[in-house]
C-alpha positions as CSV (number, residue, x, y, z in Angstrom):
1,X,0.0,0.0,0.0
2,X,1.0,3.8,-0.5
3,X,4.6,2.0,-2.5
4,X,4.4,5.7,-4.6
5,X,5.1,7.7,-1.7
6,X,8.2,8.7,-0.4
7,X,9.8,6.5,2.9
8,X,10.2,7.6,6.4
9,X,13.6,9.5,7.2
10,X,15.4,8.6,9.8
11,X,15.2,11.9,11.5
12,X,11.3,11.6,10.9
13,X,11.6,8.4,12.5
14,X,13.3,9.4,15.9
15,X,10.5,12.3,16.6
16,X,7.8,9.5,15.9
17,X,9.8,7.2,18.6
18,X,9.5,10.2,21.0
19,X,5.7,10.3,20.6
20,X,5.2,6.7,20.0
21,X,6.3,6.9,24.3
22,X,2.5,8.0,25.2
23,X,1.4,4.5,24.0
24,X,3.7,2.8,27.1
25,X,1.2,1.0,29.6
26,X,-1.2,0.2,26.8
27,X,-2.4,-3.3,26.2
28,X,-2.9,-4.9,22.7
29,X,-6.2,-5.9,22.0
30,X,-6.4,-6.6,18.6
31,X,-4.0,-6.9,15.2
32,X,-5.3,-6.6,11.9
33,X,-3.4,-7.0,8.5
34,X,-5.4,-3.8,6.4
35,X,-3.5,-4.3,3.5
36,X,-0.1,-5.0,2.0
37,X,2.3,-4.0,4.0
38,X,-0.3,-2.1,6.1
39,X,-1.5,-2.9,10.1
40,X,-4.0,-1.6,12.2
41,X,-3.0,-2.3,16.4
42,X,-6.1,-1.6,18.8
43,X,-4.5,-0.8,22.3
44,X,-6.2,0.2,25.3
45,X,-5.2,1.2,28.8
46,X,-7.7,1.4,31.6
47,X,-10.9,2.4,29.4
48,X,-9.0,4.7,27.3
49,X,-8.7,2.8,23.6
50,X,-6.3,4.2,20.6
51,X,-5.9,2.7,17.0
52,X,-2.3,2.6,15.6
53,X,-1.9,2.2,12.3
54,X,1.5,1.1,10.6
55,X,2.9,1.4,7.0
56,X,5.7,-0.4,6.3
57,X,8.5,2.2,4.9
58,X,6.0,5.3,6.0
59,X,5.3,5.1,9.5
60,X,3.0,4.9,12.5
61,X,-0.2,6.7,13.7
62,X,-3.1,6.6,15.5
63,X,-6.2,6.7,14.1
64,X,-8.9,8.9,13.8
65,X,-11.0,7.1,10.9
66,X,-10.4,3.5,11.3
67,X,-9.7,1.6,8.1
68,X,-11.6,-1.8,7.1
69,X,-10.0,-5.4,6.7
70,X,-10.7,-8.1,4.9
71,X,-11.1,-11.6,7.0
72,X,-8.1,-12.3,8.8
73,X,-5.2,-13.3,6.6
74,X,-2.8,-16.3,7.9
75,X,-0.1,-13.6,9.2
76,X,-3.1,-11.8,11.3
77,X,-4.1,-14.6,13.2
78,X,-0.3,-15.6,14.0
79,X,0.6,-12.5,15.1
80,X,-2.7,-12.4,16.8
81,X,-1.7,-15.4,18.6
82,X,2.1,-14.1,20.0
83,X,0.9,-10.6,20.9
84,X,-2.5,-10.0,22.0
85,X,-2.9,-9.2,25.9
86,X,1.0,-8.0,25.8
87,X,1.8,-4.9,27.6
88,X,3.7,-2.2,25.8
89,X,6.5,-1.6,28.1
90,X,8.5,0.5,25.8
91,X,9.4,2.2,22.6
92,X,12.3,3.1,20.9
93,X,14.2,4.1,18.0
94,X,16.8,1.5,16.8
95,X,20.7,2.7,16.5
96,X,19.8,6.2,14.8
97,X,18.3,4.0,11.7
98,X,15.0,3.7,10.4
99,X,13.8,1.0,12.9
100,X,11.2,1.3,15.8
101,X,10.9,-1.7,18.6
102,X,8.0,-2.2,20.9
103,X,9.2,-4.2,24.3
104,X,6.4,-6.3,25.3
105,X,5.6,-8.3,28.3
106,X,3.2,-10.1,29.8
107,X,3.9,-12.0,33.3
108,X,7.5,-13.3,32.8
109,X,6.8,-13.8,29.0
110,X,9.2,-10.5,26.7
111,X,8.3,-10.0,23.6
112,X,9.4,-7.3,21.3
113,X,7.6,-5.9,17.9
114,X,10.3,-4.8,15.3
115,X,9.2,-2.3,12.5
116,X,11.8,-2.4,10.1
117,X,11.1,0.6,7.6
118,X,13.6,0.3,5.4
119,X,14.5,-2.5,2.2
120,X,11.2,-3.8,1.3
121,X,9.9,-2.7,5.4
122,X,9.2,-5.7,7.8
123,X,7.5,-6.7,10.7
124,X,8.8,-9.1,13.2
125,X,8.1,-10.6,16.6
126,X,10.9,-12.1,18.7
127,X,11.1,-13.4,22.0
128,X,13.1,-12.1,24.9
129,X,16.2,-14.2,23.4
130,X,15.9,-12.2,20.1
131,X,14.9,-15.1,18.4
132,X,12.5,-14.5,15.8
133,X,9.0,-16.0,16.1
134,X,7.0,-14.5,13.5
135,X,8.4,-12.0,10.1
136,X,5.8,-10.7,8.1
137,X,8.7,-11.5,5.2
138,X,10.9,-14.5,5.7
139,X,14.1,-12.9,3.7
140,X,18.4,-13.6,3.9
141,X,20.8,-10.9,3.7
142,X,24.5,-11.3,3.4
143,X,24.5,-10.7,7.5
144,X,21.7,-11.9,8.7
145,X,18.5,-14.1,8.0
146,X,15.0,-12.8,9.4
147,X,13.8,-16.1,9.6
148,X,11.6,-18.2,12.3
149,X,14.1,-19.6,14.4
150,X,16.8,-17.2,13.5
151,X,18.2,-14.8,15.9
152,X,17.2,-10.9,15.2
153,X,20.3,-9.5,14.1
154,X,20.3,-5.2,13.1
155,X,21.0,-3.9,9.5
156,X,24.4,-3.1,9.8
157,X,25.5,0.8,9.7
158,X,28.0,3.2,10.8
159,X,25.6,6.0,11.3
160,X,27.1,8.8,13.7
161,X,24.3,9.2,17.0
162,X,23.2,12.4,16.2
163,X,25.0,13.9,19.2
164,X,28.5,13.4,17.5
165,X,27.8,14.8,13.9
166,X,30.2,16.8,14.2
167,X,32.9,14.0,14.0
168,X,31.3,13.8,10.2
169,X,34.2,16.0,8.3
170,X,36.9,13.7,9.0
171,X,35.0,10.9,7.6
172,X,33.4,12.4,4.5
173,X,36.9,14.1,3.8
174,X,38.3,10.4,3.0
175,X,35.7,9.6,0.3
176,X,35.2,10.7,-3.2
177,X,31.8,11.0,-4.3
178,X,29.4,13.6,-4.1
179,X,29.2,15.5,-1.3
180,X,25.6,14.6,-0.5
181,X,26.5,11.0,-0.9
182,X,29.3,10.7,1.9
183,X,27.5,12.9,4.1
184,X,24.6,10.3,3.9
185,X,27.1,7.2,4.4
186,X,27.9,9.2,7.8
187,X,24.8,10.9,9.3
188,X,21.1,9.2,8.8
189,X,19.3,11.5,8.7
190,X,17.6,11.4,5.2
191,X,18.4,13.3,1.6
192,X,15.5,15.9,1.8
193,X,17.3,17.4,5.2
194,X,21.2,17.0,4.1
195,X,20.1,18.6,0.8
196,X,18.1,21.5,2.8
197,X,21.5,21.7,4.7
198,X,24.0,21.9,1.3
199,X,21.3,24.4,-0.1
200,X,21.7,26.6,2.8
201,X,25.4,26.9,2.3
202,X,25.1,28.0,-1.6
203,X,26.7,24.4,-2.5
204,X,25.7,22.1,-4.9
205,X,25.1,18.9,-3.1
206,X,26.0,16.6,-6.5
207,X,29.3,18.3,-6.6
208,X,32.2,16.1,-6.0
209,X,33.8,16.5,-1.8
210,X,37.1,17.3,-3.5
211,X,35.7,20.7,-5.1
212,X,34.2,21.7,-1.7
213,X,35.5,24.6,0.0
214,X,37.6,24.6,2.5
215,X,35.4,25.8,5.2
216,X,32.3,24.4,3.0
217,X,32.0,21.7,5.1
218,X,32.1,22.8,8.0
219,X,28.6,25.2,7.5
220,X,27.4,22.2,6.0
221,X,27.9,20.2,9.2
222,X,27.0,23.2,11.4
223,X,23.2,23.3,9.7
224,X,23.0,19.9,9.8
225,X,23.3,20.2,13.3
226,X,20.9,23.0,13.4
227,X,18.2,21.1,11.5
228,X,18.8,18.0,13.5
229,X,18.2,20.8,16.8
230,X,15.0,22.2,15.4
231,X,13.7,19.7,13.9
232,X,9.9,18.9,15.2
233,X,9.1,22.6,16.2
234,X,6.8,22.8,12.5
235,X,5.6,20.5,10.6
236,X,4.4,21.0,6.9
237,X,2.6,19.2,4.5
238,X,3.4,21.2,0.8
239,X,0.9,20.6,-2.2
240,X,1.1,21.3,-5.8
241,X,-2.5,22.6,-7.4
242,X,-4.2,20.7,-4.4
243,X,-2.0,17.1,-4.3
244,X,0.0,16.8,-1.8
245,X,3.7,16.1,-2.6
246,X,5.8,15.8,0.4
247,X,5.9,17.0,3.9
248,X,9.1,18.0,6.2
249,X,9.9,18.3,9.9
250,X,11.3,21.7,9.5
251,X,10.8,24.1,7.0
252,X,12.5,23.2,3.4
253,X,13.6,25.9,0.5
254,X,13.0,24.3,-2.0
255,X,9.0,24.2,-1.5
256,X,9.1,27.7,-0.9
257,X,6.0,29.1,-3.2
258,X,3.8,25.7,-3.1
259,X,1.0,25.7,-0.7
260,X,1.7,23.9,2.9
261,X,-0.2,23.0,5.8
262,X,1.2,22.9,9.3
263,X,0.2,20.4,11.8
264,X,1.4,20.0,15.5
265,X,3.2,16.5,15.9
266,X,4.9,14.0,13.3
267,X,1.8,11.5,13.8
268,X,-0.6,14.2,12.8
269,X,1.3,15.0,9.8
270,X,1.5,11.7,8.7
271,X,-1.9,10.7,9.5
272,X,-2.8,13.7,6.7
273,X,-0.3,12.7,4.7
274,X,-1.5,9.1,4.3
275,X,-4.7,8.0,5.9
276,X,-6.9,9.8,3.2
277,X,-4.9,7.2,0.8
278,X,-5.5,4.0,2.7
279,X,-9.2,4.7,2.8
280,X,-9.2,5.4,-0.8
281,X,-7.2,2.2,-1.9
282,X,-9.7,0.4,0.3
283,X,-13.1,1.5,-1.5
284,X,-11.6,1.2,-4.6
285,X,-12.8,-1.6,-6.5
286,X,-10.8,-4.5,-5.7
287,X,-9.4,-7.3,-8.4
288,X,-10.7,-10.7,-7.8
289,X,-8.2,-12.9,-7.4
290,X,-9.2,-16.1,-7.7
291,X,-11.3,-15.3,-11.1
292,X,-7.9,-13.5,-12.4
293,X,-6.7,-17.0,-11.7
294,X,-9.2,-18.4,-13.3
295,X,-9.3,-16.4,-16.3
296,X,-5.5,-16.7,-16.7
297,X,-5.6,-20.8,-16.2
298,X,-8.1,-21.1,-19.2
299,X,-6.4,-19.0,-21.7
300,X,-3.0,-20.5,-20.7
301,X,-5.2,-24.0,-21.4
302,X,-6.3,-22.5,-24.8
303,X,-3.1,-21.7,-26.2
304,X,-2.0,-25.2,-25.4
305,X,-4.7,-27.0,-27.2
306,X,-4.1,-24.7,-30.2
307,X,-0.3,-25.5,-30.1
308,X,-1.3,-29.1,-29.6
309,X,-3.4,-28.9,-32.8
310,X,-0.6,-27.5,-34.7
311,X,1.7,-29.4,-33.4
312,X,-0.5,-33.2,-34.6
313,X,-1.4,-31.2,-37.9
314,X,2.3,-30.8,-38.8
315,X,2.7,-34.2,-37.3
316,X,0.5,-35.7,-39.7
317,X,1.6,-33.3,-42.5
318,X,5.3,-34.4,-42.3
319,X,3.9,-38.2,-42.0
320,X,1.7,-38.1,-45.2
321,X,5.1,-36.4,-46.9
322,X,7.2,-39.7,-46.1
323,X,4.5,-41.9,-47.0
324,X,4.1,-40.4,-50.1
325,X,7.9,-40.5,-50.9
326,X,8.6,-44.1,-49.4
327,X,9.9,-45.8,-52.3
328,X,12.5,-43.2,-53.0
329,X,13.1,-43.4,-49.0
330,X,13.9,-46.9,-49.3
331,X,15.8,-46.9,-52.4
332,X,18.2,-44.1,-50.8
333,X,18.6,-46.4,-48.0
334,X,19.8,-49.4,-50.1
335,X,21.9,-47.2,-52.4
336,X,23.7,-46.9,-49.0
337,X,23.8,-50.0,-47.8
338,X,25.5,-51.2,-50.8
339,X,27.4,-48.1,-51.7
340,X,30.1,-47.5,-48.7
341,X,31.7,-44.9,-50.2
342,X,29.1,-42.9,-52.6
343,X,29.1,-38.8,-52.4
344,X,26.1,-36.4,-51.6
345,X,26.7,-35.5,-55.1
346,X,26.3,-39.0,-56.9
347,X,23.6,-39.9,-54.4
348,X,21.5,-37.1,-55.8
349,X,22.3,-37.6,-60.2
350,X,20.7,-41.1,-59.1
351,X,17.5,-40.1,-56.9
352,X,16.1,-36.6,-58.9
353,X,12.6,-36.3,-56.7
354,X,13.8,-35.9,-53.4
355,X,16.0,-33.6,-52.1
356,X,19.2,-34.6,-50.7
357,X,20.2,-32.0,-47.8
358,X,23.3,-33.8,-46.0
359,X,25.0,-36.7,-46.0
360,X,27.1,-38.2,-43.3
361,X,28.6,-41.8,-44.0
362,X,31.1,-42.0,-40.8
363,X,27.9,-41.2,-38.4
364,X,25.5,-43.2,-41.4
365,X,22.9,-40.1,-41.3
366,X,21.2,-38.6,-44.5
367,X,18.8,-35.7,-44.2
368,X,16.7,-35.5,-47.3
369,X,13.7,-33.0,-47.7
370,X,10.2,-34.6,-48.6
């Protein structure tokens, strides 16, 4: 669901972990797949209920219009199964990167909820051993498998905390690519905010880290850090003759002139961002399946009984050609029997009403066209 719209940044992400923490001390009461790559969580906590809805690679909300489902799907009921009645005993941001854990618990049983918002986006349960129990996708990566069984292993990075960034220049001073490419290798923090930082500093963010200024880096690094620092005071969605096209945690020059909307928290904005589009996807007309199936099955069965049919009519065509031509067949084939040593050439003076293609007496083969 929503695969056209941009992914979560990881600065995006840390804010959402922050507000994600009002949800510790809440139960979960019900899971619900609501498309692909899509999840709707009802938690509750002493009478008070919430809806959280996830998007793999776009984030988490809570609700205020609560999508539809479709009858539980296989992954539902499993994860039903591992997590319902769980306490949410905390929330946080993975390693600086675009991953959010749930810690769950319930009696002496610890559970945790991985969303993985990056690659193709996953969601995982494992238990208090980090072994995984249930992956919404069971994939292998060079350095890890997320696979039942398997032990939950992080992506690997060498992201800086953001607290450090300003270690960065040393780092991206040993590369040579563009400048926006090394400072991403070093500080997650997405390209729509390291580009807002290069723009800032009058420097072209393709152009190569050797042609930067001497002190060019260094502003660059210094708004970073400013952005980083005042990131989640605004929030804007900006839209183009009435579609929306992107939203930011800070305000961004380059949308200067479209129309934007500001909104009060990161859920909020996302919740406008993307909510409108799940409901839509979900009263859309939807493709049946099974008759696409269907469909698809007979005309794969039709095309096989008309290659079958011209397959027996050439059969039958090539069969009525050497029946017709047997005589010569068989005279050809005593010729040869006799003849040891005879040429394609004299073979064909003595035999004028059939073709002779090859002949081959050291593997005894003649081809002849009838």
């Amino acid at each position: 669901m929503i695969e056209k719209m941009r992914e979560i940044y990881a600065l995006e992400l840390s804010l959402l972990a922050k507000e994600l923490k009002r949800f510790e001390g809440f139960y979960i009461d019900k899971f619900y797949e609501i498309g692909s790559n899509s999840f709707r969580i009802r938690i509750s906590r002493k009478g008070t209920r919430a809806e959280l809805i996830c998007t793999l690679k776009n984030g988490i909300w809570d609700a205020t219009e609560v999508p539809l489902q479709d009858s539980a799907s296989n992954f539902t009921m499993a994860m039903r199964k591992r997590i319902t009645g769980f306490l949410i005993s905390w929330i946080k941001q993975a390693e600086n990167d675009r991953i959010i854990m749930f810690g769950l618990s319930k009696g002496d049983a610890q559970m945790t909820l991985i969303f993985e918002m990056l690659g193709k986006g996953n969601l995982i349960v494992s238990d208090q051993d980090m072994k995984i129990s249930l992956a919404y996708r069971q994939e292998s990566f060079r350095e890890r498998d997320i696979r039942n069984g398997k032990t939950y292993i992080m992506p690997k990075n060498d992201f800086l905390p953001y607290g450090s960034i300003m270690l960065a220049k040393e780092r991206v001073l040993k590369g040579n690519g563009s400048i926006i490419s090394e400072l991403s290798k070093a500080i997650n923090i997405g390209p729509l905010y390291l580009e807002e930082a290069i723009a800032r500093c009058g420097i072209n963010p393709r152009a190569n880290i050797s042609g930067v200024p001497a002190d060019g880096l260094d502003k660059i690094i210094n708004e970073i850090d400013k952005i980083i620092s005042s990131a989640g005071k605004e929030y804007s969605i900006y839209s183009k003759n009435g579609e929306m096209v992107d939203y930011s945690a800070c305000n961004i020059k380059k949308y200067d002139g479209l129309e934007h909307a500001e909104f009060g928290s990161v859920m909020e904005t996302l919740r406008e961002f993307y909510s409108k589009r799940i409901i839509q996807e979900q009263q859309a007309p939807k493709e049946n399946k099974e008759l696409k199936d269907l469909l698809a099955s007979i005309e794969k069965q039709k095309k096989l009984a008309e290659n079958t049919v011209e397959m027996i009519e050439n059969n039958k065509m090539t069969a009525e050609s050497i029946f017709k031509n047997m005589n010569d067949i068989n005279y050809i084939i005593r010729i040869l029997q006799k003849e040891k040593r005879i040429t394609k050439e004299e073979l064909q003076n003595r035999i004028r009403d059939i073709k002779i293609i090859d002949l081959d007496l050291k593997s005894k083969t003649v081809t002849v066209e009838v």
